[in-house]
C-alpha positions as CSV (number, residue, x, y, z in Angstrom):
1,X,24.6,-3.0,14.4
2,X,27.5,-0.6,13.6
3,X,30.0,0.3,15.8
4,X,29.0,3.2,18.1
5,X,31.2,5.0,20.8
6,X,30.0,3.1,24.8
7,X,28.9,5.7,26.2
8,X,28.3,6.3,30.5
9,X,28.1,9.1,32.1
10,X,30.4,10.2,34.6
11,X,29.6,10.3,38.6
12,X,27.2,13.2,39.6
13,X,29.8,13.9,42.5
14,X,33.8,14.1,42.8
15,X,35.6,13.8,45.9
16,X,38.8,15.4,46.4
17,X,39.9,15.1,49.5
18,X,37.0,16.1,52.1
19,X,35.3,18.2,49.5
20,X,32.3,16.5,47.4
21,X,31.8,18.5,44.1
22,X,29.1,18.4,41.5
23,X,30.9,17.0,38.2
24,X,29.6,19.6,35.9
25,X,30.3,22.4,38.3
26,X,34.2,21.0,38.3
27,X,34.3,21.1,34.8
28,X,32.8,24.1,34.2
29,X,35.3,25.7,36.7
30,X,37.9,24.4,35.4
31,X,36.7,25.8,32.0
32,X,36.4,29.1,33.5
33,X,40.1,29.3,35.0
34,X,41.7,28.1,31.7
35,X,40.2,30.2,29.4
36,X,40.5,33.5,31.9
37,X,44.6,32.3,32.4
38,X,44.4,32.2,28.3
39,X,43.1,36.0,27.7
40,X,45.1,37.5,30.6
41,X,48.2,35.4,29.3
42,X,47.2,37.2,25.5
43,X,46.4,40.5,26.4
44,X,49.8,40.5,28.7
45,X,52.1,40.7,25.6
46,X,50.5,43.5,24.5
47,X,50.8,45.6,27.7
48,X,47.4,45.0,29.3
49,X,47.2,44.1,33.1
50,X,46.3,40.7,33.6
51,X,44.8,41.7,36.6
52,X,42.4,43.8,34.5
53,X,41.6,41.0,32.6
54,X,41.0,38.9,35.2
55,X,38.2,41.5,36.6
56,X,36.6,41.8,33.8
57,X,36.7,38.2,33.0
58,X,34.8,37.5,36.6
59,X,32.2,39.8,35.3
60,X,32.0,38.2,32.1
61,X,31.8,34.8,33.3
62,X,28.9,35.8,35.9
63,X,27.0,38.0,33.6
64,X,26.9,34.8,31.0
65,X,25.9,32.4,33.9
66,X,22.6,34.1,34.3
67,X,22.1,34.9,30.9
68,X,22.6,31.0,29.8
69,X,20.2,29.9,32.3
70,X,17.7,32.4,31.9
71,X,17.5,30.9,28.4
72,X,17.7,27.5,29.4
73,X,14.9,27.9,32.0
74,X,12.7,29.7,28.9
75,X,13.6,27.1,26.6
76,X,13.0,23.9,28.8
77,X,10.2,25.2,31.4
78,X,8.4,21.6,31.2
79,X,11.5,20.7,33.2
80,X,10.7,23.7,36.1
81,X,8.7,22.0,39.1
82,X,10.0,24.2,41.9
83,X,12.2,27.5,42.6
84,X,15.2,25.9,42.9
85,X,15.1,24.2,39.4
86,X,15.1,27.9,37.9
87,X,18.9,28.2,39.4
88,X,20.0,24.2,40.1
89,X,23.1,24.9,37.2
90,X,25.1,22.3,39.6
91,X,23.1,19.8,37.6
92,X,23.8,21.0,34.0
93,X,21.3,23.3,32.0
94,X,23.5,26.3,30.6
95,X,22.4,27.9,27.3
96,X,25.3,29.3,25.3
97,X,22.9,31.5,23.3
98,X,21.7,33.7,26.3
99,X,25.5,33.4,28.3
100,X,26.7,35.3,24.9
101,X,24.4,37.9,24.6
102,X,24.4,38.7,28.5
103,X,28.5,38.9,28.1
104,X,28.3,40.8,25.1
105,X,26.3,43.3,27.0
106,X,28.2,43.3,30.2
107,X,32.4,43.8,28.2
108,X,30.8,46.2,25.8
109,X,31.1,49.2,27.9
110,X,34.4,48.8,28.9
111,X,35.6,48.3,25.5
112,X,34.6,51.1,24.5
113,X,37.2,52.8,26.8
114,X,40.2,51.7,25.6
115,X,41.9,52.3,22.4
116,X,40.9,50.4,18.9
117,X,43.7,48.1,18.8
118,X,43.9,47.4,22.7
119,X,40.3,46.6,22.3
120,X,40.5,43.9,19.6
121,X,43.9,42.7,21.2
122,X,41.2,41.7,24.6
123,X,38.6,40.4,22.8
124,X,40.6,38.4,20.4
125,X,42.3,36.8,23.7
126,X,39.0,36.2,25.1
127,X,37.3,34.9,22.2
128,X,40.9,31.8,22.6
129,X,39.9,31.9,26.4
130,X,35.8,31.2,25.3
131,X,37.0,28.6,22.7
132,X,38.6,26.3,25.3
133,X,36.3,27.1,28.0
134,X,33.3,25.8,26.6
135,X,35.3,22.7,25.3
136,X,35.6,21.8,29.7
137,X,31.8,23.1,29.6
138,X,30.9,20.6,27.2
139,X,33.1,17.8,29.0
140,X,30.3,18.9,32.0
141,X,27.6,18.6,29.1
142,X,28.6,14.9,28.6
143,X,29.0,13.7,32.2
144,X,25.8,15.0,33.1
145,X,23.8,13.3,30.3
146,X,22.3,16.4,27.6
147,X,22.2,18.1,24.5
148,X,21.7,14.0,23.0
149,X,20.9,14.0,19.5
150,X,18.8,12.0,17.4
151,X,18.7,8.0,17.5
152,X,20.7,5.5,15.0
153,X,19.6,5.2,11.4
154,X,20.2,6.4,7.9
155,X,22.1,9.1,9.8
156,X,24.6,7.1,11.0
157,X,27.9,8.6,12.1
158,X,30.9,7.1,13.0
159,X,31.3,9.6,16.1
160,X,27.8,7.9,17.7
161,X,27.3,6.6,21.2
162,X,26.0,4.1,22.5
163,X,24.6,4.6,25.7
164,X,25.3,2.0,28.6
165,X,24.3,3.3,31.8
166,X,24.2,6.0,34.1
167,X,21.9,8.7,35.2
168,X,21.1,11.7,32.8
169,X,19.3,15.0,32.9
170,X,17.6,14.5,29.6
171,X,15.8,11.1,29.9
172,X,14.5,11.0,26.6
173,X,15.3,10.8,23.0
174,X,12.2,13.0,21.6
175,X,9.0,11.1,22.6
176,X,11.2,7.9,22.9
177,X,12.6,6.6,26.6
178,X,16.2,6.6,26.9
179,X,17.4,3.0,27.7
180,X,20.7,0.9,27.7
181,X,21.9,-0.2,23.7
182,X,20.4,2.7,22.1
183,X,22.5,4.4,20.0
184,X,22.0,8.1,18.9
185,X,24.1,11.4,18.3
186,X,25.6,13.4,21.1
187,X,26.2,16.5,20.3
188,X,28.5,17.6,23.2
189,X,31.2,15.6,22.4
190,X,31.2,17.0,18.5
191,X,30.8,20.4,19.9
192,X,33.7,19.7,22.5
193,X,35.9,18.0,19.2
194,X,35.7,20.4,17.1
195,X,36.5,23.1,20.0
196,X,39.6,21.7,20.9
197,X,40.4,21.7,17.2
198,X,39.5,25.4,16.8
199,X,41.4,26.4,20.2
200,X,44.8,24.5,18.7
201,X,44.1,26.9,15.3
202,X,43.3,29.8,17.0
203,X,46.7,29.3,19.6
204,X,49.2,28.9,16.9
205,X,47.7,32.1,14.5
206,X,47.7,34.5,17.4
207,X,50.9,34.0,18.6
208,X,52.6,34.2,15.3
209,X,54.6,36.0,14.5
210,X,54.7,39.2,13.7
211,X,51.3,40.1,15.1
212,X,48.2,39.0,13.1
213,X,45.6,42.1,12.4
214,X,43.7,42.6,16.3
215,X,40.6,41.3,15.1
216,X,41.4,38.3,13.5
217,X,40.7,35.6,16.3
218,X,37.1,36.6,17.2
219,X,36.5,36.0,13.5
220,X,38.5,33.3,13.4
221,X,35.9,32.0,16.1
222,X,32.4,33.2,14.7
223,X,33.4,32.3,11.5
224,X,34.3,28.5,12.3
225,X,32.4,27.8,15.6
226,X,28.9,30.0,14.6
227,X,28.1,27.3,11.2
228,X,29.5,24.3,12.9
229,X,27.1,24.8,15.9
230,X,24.1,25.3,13.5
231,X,24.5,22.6,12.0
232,X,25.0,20.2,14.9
233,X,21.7,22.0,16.5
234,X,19.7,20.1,13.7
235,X,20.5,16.9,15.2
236,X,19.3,18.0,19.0
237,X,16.1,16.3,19.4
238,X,15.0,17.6,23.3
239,X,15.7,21.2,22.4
240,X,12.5,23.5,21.8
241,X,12.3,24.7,18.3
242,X,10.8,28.0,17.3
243,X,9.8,28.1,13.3
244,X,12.2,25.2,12.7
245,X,15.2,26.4,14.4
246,X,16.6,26.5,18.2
247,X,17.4,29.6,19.8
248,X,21.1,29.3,19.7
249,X,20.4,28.8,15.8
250,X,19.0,32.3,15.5
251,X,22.1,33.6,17.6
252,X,24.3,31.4,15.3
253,X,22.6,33.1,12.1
254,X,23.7,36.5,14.1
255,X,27.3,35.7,14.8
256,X,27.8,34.7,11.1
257,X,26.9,37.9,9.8
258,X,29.0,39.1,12.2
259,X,32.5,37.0,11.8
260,X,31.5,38.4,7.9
261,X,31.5,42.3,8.9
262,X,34.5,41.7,10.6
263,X,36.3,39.9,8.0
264,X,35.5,42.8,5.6
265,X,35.3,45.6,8.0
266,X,36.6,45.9,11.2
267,X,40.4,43.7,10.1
268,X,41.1,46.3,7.3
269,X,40.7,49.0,9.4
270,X,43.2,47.2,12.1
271,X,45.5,46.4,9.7
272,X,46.0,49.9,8.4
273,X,46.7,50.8,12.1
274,X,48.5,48.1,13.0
275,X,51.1,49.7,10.0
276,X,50.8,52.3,11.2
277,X,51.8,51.8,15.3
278,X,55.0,49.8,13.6
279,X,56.4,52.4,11.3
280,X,55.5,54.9,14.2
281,X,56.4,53.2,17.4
282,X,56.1,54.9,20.4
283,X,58.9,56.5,21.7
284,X,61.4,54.6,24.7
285,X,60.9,57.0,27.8
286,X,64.0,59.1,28.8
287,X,66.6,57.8,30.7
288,X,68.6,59.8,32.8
289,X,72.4,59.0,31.9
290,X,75.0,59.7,35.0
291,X,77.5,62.6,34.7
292,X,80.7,61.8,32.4
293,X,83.8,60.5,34.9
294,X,86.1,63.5,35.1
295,X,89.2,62.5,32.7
296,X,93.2,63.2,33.7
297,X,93.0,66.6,32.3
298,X,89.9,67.6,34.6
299,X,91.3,65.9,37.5
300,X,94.8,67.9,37.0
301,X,93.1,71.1,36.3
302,X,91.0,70.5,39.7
303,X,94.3,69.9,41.2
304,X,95.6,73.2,40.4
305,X,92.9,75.1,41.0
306,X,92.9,73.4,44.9
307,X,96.9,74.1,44.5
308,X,96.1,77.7,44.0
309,X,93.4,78.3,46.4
310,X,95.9,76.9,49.3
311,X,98.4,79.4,48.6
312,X,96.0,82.6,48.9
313,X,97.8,84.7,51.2
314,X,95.5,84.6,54.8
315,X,96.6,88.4,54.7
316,X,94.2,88.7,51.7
317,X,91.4,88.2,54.1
């Protein structure tokens, strides 16, 4: 057999201290926390509260958390036996498809309140704070055992696990029982590979400089992440396919059309005023300078003048 990558999953719990936490919900968190410290960090040099970043990052994050497993629970209800399986995302089962969309919604009103360039500024920082936040979230995807890909074959890849123990949450590979020494695709870690890469791209062009055109790292991401995830979505082989295709497939289709109407439309616009915020800067506030200190000639003139006053005669009065 060829070489394959062993392959166990990680412990369902951690324990730090007295504290026992669910592995996916620590990476996850940590994903969270990185890429919010990432966009606040961004949108900072350009003048924008961290603080407000943070907010609206906190909204962000739990508006995509019920989006991605509202789509996960439609997409996999064979796996629903109770109420609590419709919420249990301690155990894994996001959807990055619905988490998009439901953020997309939630950010879009507030970015509609702030100026063109501040706006792209944010998103471009959240769209480096997404990149490496889903890389931790797809650590969580691999510790808990999903997203597996299709078995060894003429599709052999040099990237393939093998897998050697430990439980999962998806059990099968297709119609075919998961055991120890089979070796298949896993599509987490080539999603959480290729992240890192794209978060190390994405880091060095926004903080060049000068500035890049606001705009140009959310389509920097769509245009690099949104092909690269559909094509890895062929080799899933538990995911539920609708006319050939998985949902986040169809979202994928969506975000490349997108990454090419911001290539051609929204960048030019930034650019032009981009040039036009440096040859106009705004202006330094007023500062009030103190009075000038009095010079020799003032002081002996002041002199006098107190000379003189002393020698009014009090009969004047």
């Amino acid at each position: 057999m060829l070489a394959a990558i062993p392959y166990h999953t990680f412990p369902d719990l951690v324990k730090i201290g007295g504290f026992q936490l669910r592995t996916f919900g620590l990476m996850v968190g940590i994903g969270v926390l990185l890429g919010a410290w990432t966009a606040g960090a961004y949108g900072e040099q350009f003048g924008i509260d961290r603080e407000e970043t943070y907010r609206l990052a906190t909204r962000l994050v739990v508006a995509g958390v019920i989006g991605a497993r509202i789509s996960w629970d439609l997409s996999h209800l064979s796996q629903i036996h109770s109420p609590l399986d419709l919420i249990a995302v301690w155990h894994g089962g996001l959807q990055f498809s619905g988490g998009f969309v439901a953020a997309v919604a939630i950010a879009y009103p507030t970015f509609r309140t702030w100026t063109r360039l501040t706006r792209w500024r944010v998103i471009d920082g959240y769209a480096m704070g997404l990149t490496i936040g889903l890389a931790f979230g797809r650590v969580g995807c691999t510790s808990v055992g999903e997203h597996f890909g299709s078995q060894w074959g003429k599709s052999w890849f040099p990237l393939m696990v093998r897998y050697d123990g430990g439980s999962t949450r998806e059990t099968f590979l297709g119609t075919t029982p998961l055991v120890k020494g089979m070796v298949f695709h896993n599509t987490a870690i080539y999603e959480l590979l290729w992240l890192l890469v794209l978060f190390a791209i994405m880091w060095r062009v926004l903080h060049r400089k000068p500035e890049v055109t606001p705009g140009t790292g959310i389509a920097l991401f769509c245009a690099v992440y949104a092909p690269l995830r559909f094509g890895s979505d062929f080799l899933r082989i538990n995911d539920k396919l609708v006319a050939g295709l998985t949902g986040a497939q169809y979202l994928m289709i969506v975000v490349m059309l997108a990454s090419v109407w911001l290539i051609f439309r929204v960048r030019p616009v930034n650019a032009a005023l981009l040039a036009e915020e440096r040859a106009n800067p705004p202006a330094e506030p007023a500062v009030d300078e103190p009075p000038p200190a009095p010079t020799d000639a003032a002081d002996a003139a002041d002199t006098e003048d107190q000379t003189d006053a002393d020698k009014v005669d009090p009969a004047d009065h």
